[in-house]
C-alpha positions, 0 to 999 in steps of 0.5 A, spaced: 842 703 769 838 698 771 838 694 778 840 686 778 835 681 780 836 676 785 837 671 780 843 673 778 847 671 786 847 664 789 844 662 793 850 662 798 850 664 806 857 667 805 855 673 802 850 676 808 856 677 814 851 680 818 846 673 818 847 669 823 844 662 826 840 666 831 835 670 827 829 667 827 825 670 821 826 667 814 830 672 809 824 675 805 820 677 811 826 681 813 827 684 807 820 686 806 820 689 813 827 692 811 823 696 805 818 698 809 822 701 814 825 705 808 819 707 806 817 709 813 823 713 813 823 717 807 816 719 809 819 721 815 822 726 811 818 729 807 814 730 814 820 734 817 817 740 816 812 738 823 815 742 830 818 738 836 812 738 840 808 735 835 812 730 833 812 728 841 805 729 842 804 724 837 809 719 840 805 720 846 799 718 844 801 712 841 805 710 846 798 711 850 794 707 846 799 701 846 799 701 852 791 702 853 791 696 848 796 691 852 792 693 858 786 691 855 787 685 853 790 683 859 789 676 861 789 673 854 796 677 852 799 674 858 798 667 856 801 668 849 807 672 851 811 667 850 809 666 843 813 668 837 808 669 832 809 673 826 804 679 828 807 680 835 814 681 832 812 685 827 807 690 832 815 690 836 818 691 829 814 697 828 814 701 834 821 699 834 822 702 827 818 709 830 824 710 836 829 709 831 827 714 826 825 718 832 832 718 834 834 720 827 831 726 826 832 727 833 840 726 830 839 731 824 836 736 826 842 737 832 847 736 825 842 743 822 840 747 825 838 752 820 835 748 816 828 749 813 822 746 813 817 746 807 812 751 811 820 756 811 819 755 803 823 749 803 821 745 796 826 739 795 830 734 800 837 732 799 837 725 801 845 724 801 845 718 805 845 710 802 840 705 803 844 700 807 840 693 805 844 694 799 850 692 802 847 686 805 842 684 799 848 686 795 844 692 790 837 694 788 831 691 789 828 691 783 821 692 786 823 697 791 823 704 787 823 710 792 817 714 792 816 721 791 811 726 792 811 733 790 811 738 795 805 741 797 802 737 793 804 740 787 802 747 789 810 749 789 814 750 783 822 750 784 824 757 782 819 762 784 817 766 789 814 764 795 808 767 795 806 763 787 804 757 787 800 752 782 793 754 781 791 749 776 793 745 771 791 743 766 792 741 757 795 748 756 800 747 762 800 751 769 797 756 772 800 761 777 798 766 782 799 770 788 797 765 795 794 761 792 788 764 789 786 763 783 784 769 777 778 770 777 775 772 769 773 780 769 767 783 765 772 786 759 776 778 758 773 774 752 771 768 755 766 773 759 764 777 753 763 770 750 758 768 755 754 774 755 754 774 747 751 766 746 744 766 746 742 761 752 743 754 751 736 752 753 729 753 753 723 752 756 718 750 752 711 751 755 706 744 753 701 745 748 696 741 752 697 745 759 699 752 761 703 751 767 707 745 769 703 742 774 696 742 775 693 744 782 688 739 786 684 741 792 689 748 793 696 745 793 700 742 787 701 735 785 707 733 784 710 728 780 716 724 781 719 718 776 719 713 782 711 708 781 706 711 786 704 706 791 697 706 794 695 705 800 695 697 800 692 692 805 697 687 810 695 682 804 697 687 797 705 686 800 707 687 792 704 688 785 702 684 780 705 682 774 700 686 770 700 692 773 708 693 774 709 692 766 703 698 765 707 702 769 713 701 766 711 702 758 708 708 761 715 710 763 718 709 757 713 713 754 714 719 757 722 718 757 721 718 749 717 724 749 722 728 754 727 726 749 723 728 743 723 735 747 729 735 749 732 734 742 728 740 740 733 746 737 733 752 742 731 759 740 732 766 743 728 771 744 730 775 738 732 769 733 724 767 734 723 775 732 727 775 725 724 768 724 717 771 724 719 778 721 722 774 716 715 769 715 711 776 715 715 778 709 714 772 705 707 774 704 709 782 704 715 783 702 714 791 700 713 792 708 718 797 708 717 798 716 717 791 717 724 791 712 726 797 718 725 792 724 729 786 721 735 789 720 735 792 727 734 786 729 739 784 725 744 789 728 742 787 735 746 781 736 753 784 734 753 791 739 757 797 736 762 797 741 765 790 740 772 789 737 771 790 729 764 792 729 763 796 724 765 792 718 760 787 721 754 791 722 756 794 715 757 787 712 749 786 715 746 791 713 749 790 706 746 783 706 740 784 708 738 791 704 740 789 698 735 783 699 730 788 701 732 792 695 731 786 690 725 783 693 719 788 690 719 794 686 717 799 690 723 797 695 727 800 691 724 807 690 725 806 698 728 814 700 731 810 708 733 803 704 737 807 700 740 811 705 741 805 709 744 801 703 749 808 701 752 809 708 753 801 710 756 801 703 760 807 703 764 803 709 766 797 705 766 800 697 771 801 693 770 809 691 768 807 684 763 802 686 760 808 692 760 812 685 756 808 681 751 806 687 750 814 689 749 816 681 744 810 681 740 813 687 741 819 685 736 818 680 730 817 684 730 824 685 728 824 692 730 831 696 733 827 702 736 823 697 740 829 694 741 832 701 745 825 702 748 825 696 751 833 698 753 831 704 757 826 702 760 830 696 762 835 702 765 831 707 770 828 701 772 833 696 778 835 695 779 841 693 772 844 697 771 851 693 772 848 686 768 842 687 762 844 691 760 850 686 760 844 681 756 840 686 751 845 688 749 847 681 747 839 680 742 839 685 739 846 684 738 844 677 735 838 680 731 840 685 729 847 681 726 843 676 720 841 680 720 847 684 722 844 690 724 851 693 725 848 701 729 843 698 734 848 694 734 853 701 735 846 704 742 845 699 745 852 700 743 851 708 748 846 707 753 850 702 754 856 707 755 850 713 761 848 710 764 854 707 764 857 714 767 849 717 771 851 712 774 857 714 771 862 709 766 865 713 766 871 710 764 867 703 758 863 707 756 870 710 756 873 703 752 868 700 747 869 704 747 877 704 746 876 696 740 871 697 737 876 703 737 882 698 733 878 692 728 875 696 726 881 701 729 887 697 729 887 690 727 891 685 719 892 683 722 894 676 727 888 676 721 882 678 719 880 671 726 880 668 730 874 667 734 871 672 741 873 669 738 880 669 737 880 675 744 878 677 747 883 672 743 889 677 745 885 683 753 884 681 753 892 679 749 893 687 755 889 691 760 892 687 759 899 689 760 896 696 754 900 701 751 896 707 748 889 705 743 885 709 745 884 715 750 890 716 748 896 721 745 901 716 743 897 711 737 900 707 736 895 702 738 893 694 730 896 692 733 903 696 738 903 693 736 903 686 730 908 688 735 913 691 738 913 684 745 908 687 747 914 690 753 913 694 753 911 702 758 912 707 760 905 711 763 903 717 769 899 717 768 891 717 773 888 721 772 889 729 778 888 733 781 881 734 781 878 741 789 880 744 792 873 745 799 876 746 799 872 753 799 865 750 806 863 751 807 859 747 807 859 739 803 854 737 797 855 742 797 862 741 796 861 733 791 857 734 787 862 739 788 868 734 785 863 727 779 862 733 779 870 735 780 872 727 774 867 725 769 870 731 770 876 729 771 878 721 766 874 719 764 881 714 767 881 707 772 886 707 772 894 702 777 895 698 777 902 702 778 897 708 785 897 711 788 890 712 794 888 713 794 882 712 794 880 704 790 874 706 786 873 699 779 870 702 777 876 706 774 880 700 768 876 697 766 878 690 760 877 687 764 872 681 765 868 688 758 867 690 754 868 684 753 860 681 751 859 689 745 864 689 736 861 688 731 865 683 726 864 689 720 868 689 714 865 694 713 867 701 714 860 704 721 860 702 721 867 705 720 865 711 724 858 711 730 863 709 730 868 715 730 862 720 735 858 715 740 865 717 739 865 724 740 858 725 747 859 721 748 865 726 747 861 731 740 861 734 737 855 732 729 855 733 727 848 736 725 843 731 725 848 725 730 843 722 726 836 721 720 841 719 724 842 713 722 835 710 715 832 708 718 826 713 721 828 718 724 822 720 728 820 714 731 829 716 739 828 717 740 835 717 741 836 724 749 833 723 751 839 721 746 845 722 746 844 730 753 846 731 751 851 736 751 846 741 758 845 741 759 852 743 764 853 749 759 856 752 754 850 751 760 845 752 761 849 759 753 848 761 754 840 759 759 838 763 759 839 770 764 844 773 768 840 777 769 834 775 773 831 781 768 832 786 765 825 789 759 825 792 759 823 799 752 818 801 753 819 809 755 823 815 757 822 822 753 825 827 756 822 834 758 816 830 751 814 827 752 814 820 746 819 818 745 819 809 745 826 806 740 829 802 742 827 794 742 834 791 740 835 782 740 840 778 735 843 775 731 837 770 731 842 765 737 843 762 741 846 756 738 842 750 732 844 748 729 840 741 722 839 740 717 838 734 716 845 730 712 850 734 709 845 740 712 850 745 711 857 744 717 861 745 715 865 750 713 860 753 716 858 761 716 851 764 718 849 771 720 854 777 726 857 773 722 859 767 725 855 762 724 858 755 726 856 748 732 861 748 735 864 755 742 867 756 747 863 755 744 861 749 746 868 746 753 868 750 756 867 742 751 870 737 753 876 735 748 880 737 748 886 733 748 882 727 742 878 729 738 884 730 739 885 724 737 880 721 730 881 725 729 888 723 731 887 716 728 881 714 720 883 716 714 881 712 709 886 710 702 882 713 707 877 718 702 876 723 706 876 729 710 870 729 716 873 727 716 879 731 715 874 738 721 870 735 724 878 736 721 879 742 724 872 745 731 873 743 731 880 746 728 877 752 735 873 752 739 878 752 735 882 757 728 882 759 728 889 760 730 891 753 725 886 751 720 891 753 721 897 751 722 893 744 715 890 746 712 897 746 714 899 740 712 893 735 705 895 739 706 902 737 705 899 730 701 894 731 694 896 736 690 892 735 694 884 735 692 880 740 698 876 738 703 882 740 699 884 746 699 876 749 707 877 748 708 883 751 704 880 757 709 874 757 715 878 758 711 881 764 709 875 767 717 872 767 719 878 769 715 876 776 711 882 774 704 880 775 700 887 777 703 889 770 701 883 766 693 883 770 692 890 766 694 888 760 690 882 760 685 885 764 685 892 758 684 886 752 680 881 755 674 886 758 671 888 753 664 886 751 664 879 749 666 876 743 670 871 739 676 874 737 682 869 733 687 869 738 683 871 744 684 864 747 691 864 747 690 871 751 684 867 756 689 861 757 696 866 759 691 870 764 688 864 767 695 859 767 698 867 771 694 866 776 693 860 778 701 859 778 700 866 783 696 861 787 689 865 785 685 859 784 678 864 785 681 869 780 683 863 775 676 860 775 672 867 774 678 868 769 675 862 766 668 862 767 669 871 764 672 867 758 666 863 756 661 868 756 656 864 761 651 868 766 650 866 773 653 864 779 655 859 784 655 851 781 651 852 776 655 857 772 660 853 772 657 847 769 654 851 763 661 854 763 663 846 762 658 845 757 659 852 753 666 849 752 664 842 750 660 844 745 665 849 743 670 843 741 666 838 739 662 842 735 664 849 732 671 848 733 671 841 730 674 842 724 679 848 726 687 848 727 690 844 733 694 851 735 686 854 735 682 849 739 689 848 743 688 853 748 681 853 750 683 845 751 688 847 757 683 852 759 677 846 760 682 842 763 684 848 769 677 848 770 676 841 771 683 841 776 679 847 780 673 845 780 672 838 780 679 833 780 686 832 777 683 825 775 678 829 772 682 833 768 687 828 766 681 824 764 679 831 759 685 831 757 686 824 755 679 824 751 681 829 746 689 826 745 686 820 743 683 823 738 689 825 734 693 821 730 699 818 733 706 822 734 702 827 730 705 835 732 699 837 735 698 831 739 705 832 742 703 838 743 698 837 747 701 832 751 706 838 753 701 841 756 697 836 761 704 834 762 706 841 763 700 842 768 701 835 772 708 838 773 706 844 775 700 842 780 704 837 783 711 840 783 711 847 783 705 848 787 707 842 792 699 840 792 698 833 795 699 829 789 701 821 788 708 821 785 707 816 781 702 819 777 706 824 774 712 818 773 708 813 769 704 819 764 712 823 764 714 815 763 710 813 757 711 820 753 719 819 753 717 812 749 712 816 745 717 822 743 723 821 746 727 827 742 723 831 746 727 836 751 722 839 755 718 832 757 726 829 758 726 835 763 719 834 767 722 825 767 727 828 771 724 832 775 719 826 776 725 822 778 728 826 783 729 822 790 726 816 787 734 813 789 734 809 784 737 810 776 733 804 772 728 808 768 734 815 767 739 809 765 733 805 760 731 812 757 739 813 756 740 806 753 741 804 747 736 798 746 729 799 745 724 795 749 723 790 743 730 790 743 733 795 737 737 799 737 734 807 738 735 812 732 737 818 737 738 825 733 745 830 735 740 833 740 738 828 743 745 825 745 748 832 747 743 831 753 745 824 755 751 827 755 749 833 760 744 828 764 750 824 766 752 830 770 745 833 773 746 829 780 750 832 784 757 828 785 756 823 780 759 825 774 765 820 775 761 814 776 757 815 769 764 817 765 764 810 762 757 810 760 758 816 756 764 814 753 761 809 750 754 812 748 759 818 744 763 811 741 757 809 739 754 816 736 760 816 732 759 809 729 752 809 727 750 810 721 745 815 722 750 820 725 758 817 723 759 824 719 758 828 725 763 834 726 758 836 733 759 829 735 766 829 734 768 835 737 764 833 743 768 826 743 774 830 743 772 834 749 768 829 753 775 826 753 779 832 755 774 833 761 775 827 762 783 827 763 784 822 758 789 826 753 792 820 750 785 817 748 783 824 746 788 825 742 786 818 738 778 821 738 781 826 734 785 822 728 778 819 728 774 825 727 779 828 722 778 822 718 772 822 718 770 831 717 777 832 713 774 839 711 773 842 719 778 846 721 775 847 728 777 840 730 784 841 727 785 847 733 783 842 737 791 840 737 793 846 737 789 849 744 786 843 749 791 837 746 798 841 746 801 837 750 800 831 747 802 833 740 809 834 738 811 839 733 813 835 727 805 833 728 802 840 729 807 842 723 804 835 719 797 837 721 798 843 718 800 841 712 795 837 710 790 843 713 793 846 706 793 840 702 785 840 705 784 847 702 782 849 709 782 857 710 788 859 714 789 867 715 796 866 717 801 860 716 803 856 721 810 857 718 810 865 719 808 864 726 813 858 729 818 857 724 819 851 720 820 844 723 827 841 720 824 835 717 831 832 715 835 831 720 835 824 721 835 823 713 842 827 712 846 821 711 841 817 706 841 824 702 849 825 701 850 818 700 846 819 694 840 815 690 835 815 696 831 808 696 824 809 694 821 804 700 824 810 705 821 815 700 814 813 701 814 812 708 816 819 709 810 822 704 805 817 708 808 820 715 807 827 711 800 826 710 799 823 715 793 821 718 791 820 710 
């Protein structure tokens, strides 16, 4: 309804009763002074919210400046007081409407007491009372609309709680929050992650002409402004000319073109300038394969690993550009590590038919890395494993045997035996290499030039009559057997007692703990004499089983790789001997799979910290002054140990706890008497020592004193090796026996001077054990003995420098790196000794310069001037500055990151440094270009461990963990490995996160469907997260898998009522078919 206008009334008097004669203002003025006072009220009003004495302070003061102003004005007031001017009746009229009003809130605050004000919470008035110039004007004023504020300026919202209030508004609508304060952005929100995606908006292009910016005058820089400068002027230069105002102007105008020319420049971040010149330098080669290498990380580098749908971006990358690498020059595609980039991004995103096609295409390339890749991955998919991996295997062997590439068949049946035994047949895994044992180290002279098939017809009618095979105790061999005429032995029964789990209370668990027990522990095939009570059909092996897996291998080299390949399956895994298999070490992907005795419960138990709860405390109190504790680290040296083949000797001790290659926990798990076995059974006539200190080493493990007394009878046979002496001596110096170490090197050594092969190693221990001992005087005499110089004083040691400068760089110039190693260390110890550490770094230095990079024997060098930095620095606490042994420990973790013992003296360089930069920086994932690292299993196991290795910090570093081990799973390089699964899966109930834990193991299982350890995992540590219909489905598809179970879940916890739900559906009478597969899909669940 709209108000009626004042034309609409006439102009009559009769209608204003209260307007009288006397009133001296004309009618407008009063209603506009009327209108105001209306205003002034409803302002007023929303003002209520004010106390009593502030209201009255106001009102003093005002009374106050009015009458300081009447006082003021004295004289000239006075003498126009009797005017009635507008403005006098007007200042009257306003202070009279301020007591009015006072006096009307004086009045309703009498009326409501209780009422509240805006500051109580309060956020509307009700204004029940009229305006009374209505009445006298007879309706509304068009032109007086009442004006309204919202309440605390917009901040309250009618309906809420006090506490919210408004914080923003915006086009979306309002924003709410708690007192007022806004939310600020996280790390995790998108519009953060957003920001540290985008690459910079600008950029600061550097002027052609001039290096910096400004150009420095007299010392100081001279800077420019946009305002003319202005010289010194005389009184009659007052401005400037004409000329010279518009020089400076188009001299202006230039420049502001050029900076808008800049300005228009498109910006280009770091690593978009790297893929532009990665992609110009492979314009003009495209055949650069490590070129291709780099702009695919590059590539990668701007979409991180962990973000939302990361994978299928990263695939889709690399597929775009390896294929791009792979068509661009013929020699691409003979490329072993484009193709298995190219495969293993593919196989994330191809329809299996197409990855069918892709692989027999690179198949026929016929690369052994290849072939290993291709196995791999026929493992981790098959779905009848034992049918399907003979078939596999007899493909690659017919391969691979074709060019006589024996490392390679070792290499397949390696992977073979592993996934028998992830499987769950570990008899069958243990039995094939029996089987390969006695052809390789026992087979009969008579049966050497017969045909294969022969052979195999005599080595079937062997294990059918069922006597000791390798690796079992009293086993004489397949060659013995046939010379005694096959006479019959006696063997002891093959099944050891199983672990007692009678005291898990519940079913499920306790299941899962007897297939663990049952599968430590039966790992021999059965007899048919054996009693068994169980009718499991797998724990007798025939030869029928194993016959097609079996290798016609004859050489010496393949010998050798055998022994070591068994060990590594037993669990003893020599460090480095898996990348020393392939001709290019860092295409092996081996280690997936074969470095499965890093995830024992025994090495799980040293990589995460005992106490995870434990909270570092940084101060103490001490008479209320805060005093910083002591940090407190484990040792640098922990329980991953990888290296190069053969860089650390295996007797040989680093740091002050003398870590060797091999200590006690690592042999907790390994079947012991099956080990020995092994070593004694598989010896080589004209070994050459290597064989029998690898004995020594793990009888050292088990028990430093047993390893001495087998010591003493491998020297009873071998008198005169000085490889054996040397070993026996080491197991005497770890035992911190030294007087017993100084005889034997003091019997060997003593005797009239000659060059012997192995006596420098002998020098080296000798001296090394002394110097350690702090006999500096004895080492050096030890050193100057060994080069055969007489004399005495300075100038024996100068001869003895020159004996062995020319010793290396003339007689031993072209001789091994393990042969002119030793009598390195040794002229670099003299140098220490005689002259400085600078000087022997420098030695040093000068023969590492020499060797090719990353090369084994440069690596191993630089172990040892790092190892005797460490020492002379760390161990024997000689005055040295820190940041020598820092920045020389820095650049080697850049040169062999995968590299465990330098890993360990990094850490001890770092030890009370108080800052974590360079460990954080070492365990990142960028390189310093920007790439992503390629890390082996080995590696990411010890990132895992060093997150632990300062006391109380575990729980700070759970995240970078947590995304480290998601990040591992996602790589391509290590996506399918069961180790890095398992470690996940633990690392997260370590960590107290059953539920993610339990998601990280769905992943897993899909990922290594055939490891029937990672299915236990549900069953043990996960119990209380699974369900029994789920432990009961897992099972299920356990067996649809084809994964050996010894007793059937069912026989042990019963059945699981799967219908109970579905009864209804069932009696009424056809089921529905959508229902049906839903069912079937939750029953096959999660595949």
């Amino acid at each position: 309804m709209s108000a009626p206008s004042f034309s609409s009334f006439p102009p009559s008097f009769a209608s204003f009763p209260d307007a009288g004669p006397s009133s001296g203002l004309p009618r407008e003025k009063e209603k506009k002074r009327e209108k105001k006072h209306k205003h002034h009220r409803k302002q007023k009003n929303e003002e209520g919210s004010e106390g009593e004495a502030d209201r009255r302070r106001r009102k003093k003061h005002r009374e106050d400046r009015h009458s300081e102003g009447a006082e003021s004005t004295g004289a000239r007031r006075r003498s126009r007081s009797r005017s009635h001017s507008p403005t006098r009746s007007k200042r009257h009229s306003l202070v009279d409407d301020e007591r009015r009003k006072e006096d009307e809130d004086r009045s309703q605050r009498q009326e409501h007491p209780d009422g509240l004000s805006v500051k109580e919470g309060l956020v509307y008035f009700t204004d029940r009372k009229g305006d009374p110039l209505n009445v006298r004007y007879g309706g509304l004023n068009a032109g007086d609309v009442p004006k309204y504020r919202l309440v605390g300026h917009g901040r309250k919202v009618l309906g809420l709680s006090p506490a919210l209030s408004v914080v923003h508004r915006g086009r979306g609508g309002l924003e709410v929050g708690p007192f007022g304060r806004r939310k600020m952005p996280a790390l995790t929100d998108s519009s953060t992650l957003r920001l540290l995606v985008d690459g910079p908006k600008r950029t600061l292009l550097a002027s052609s002409e001039d290096k910096y910016k400004y150009r420095e005058e007299d010392g100081f820089l001279r800077i420019s402004t946009n305002k003319p400068r202005t010289e010194t002027q005389t009184y009659r230069e007052i401005e400037l000319s004409k000329q010279a105002y518009d020089s400076d102007e188009s001299e202006h105008s230039d420049n502001d073109a050029s900076s808008d020319e800049d300005s228009d420049t498109t910006p280009l971040t770091s690593s978009k300038s790297t893929i532009t010149l990665l992609e110009e330098r492979l314009a003009h080669n495209p055949c650069d394969v490590s070129t291709w290498i780099s702009l695919l990380s590059h590539s990668l580098s701007n979409v991180p690993i962990t973000s939302k749908n990361a994978s299928r971006a990263r695939n889709e990358i690399s597929l775009s550009i390896l294929k791009k690498a792979l068509s661009a020059h013929p020699d691409n595609g003979r490329s072993t590590i484009l193709r298995l980039k190219y495969l293993r991004a593919g196989e994330e995103l191809w329809e299996d038919a197409k990855l069918l096609a892709e692989w027999e295409d690179a198949i026929k390339m016929d690369s052994t890395e290849l072939w290993m890749s291709w196995l791999d991955w026929r493992v981790r998919h098959a779905h009848d494993l034992l049918d399907t991996l003979v078939d596999d295997f007899t493909r690659i062997a017919r391969a691979l045997m074709t060019r006589g590439d024996e490392t390679g068949l070792l290499r397949a049946q390696w992977r073979t035996a592993v996934a028998l035994r992830d499987a769950g047949y570990i008899e069958r895994a243990n039995a094939l290499l029996q089987a390969q044992a006695e052809i390789l180290f026992h087979i009969p002279p008579q049966l050497s030039s017969k045909s294969w098939d022969d052979q195999l017809e005599a080595l079937e009618e062997f294990w059918d009559a069922e006597v000791p095979r390798m690796g079992e105790p009293a086993a004489s061999g397949w060659a013995s057997w046939e010379a005694s005429k096959r006479a019959e032995q006696s063997f002891p029964p093959s099944r050891t007692n199983v672990d007692d789990v009678s005291h898990v209370e519940d079913l499920y668990s306790r299941w899962a703990a007897s297939e663990t027990s049952a599968d430590r522990t039966c790992t021999i095939s059965l007899r048919s004499a054996d009693d068994d009570e169980s009718s499991d059909p797998f724990a007798i092996v025939l030869f029928s089983d194993i016959r097609t897996l079996l290798l016609p291998l004859r050489t010496r080299d393949a010998k050798d790789v055998f022994r070591r390949m068994w060990l590594a399956v037993a669990g003893l895994v020599v460090p480095g001997f898996i990348a020393s298999l392939s001709q290019h070490p860092g295409e092996n992907s081996d280690d997936r799979w074969a470095h499965s005795s890093l995830v024992s419960s025994t090495c799980l138990a040293s990589i995460f910290p005992a106490d995870t709860s434990a909270r570092q405390l940084t101060a103490d109190a001490q008479a209320g002054v805060l005093i910083g504790r002591e940090r407190e680290f484990a040792s640098g040296f922990g329980p991953v140990k990888d290296w190069t083949y053969e860089t650390i000797a295996p007797l040989e001790a680093l740091g002050s706890h003398n870590w060797t290659m091999w200590s006690r926990e690592d042999v907790q798990e390994v079947d012991v008497a099956w080990v020995r076995e092994i070593f004694k059974q598989c010896k080589l006539p004209g070994d050459g020592g290597g064989w029998d200190v690898l004995n020594l080493a793990f009888e050292a493990a088990v028990n430093a004193k047993g390893a001495l007394k087998v010591s003493k009878k491998v020297l009873a046979g071998a008198p005169d090796s000085l490889l054996h002496w040397a070993a026996h001596a080491r197991l005497e110096s770890l035992r911190s026996r030294l007087d017993d170490a100084r005889k034997v090197y003091q019997t060997v050594l003593t005797a009239p001077f000659q060059e012997r092969p192995g006596e420098a190693a002998l020098w080296w221990d000798w001296a090394h054990m002394e110097w350690l001992a702090r006999n500096n005087d004895a080492a050096t005499q030890v050193i100057l003995h060994s080069s055969g110089v007489e004399g005495s004083g300075r100038v024996r040691i100068l001869r003895a420098k020159r004996y062995f400068e020319t010793l290396l760089t003339q007689q031993l110039l072209q001789a091994s790196s393990r042969e002119r190693e030793p009598w390195i260390k040794i002229s670099g110890l003299l140098e220490l000794l005689t002259s400085s550490l600078q000087s022997s770094l420098a030695l040093f230095d000068s023969y590492i310069d020499c060797l090719g990079d990353g090369t084994p024997a440069q690596e191993s060098l630089t172990v040892a001037s790092l190892a005797m930095l460490y020492n002379h620095a760390t161990v024997l606490r000689n005055p040295t500055p820190p940041a020598i042994l820092r920045e020389r420990v820095e650049r080697a973790v850049e040169m062999y990151p995968n590299n465990t013992a330098i890993l360990g003296m990094f850490l001890e360089a770092e030890k009370g440094q108080g800052i974590w930069g360079r460990v954080r920086a070492m365990l990142g994932e960028t390189a310093v270009d920007g790439t992503g690292k390629e890390k082996t299993v080995a590696k990411r196991v010890a990132e895992v461990w060093v997150a632990g290795w300062e006391k109380g910090r575990w729980e700070a570093e759970i995240e970078r963990v947590r995304s480290g081990l998601s990040t591992a799973v996602e790589n391509d390089r290590t996506r399918g490995s069961a180790i890095l699964w398992k470690l996940y899966v633990m690392f997260e109930i370590r960590a107290g996160k059953l539920e993610q834990a339990k998601k990280a193991l769905y992943r897993a299982l899909g990922e290594c469907p055939l490891v029937k350890e990672l299915y236990l995992i549900a069953f043990g540590p996960l119990r209380t997260v699974f369900d029994e219909r789920e432990l009961h489905q897992l099972a299920d598809t356990m067996a649809e898998r084809g994964i050996r179970m010894r007793v059937g879940l069912d026989e042990v916890a019963g059945e699981v009522d799967d219908n109970k739900e579905e009864d209804g559906d069932v009696e009424s009478g056809e089921e529905d078919e959508i229902e049906y597969k839903a069912r079937e899909q939750r029953r096959l669940m999660p595949y």
